[in-house]
N, C-alpha and C positions, 0 to 999 in steps of 0.2 A: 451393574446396569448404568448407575451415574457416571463409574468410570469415563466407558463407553462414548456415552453421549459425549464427554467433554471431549473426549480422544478426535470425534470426530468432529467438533466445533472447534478444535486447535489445527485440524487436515486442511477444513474450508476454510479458515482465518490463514494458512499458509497459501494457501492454494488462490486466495484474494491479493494477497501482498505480492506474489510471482507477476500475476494479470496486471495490478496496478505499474508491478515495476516495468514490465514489458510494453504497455502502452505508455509510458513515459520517455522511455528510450525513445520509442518509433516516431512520439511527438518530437523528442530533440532531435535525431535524424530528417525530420524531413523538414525542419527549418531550414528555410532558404538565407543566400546569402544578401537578398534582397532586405527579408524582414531583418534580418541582423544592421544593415545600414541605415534602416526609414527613419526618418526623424519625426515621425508622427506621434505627439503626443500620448503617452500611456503604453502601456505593454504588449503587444501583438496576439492575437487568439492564440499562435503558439506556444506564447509566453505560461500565458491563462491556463489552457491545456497542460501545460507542463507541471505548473504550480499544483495544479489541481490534484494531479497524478500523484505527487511527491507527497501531498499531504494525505492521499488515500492509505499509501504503502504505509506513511508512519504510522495512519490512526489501525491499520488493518494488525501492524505487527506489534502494537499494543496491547491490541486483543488478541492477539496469539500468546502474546508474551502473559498476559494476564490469564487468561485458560490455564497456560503451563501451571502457574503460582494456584492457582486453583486444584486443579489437578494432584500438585504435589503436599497441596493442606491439607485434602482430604486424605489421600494417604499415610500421611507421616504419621496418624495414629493408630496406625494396622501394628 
């Protein structure tokens, strides 16, 4: 049963990190070459956007990657 659960709290934490990395891309593709040259103080919403994304993916595939370590502790004493 514990298995299970984690099996599927390691699908949705993949299945998170895909989403984040896919709207991350879409954010740097539709950076203009406008926002790329403004000299406007601070970092563009796309910038913001992008950042935010980047940091979703890492914190998402940490918890994946932690589930796994999980996953294989409870095991390793079968």
């Amino acid at each position: 049963m514990g298995n299970t659960f984690i099996a599927i709290l390691i699908i949705a934490a993949m299945i998170a990190t895909v989403i984040a990395l896919v709207r991350g891309i879409i954010a740097f593709l539709r950076t203009s070459q406008a926002e790329l040259n403004d000299q406007q103080a601070g970092p563009s919403q796309s910038s913001l956007k992008q950042n935010r994304m980047m940091l979703a993916r890492i914190t998402f595939q940490a918890v994946a990657v932690l589930f796994v370590a999980l996953l294989l502790l409870m095991n390793s004493g079968k």
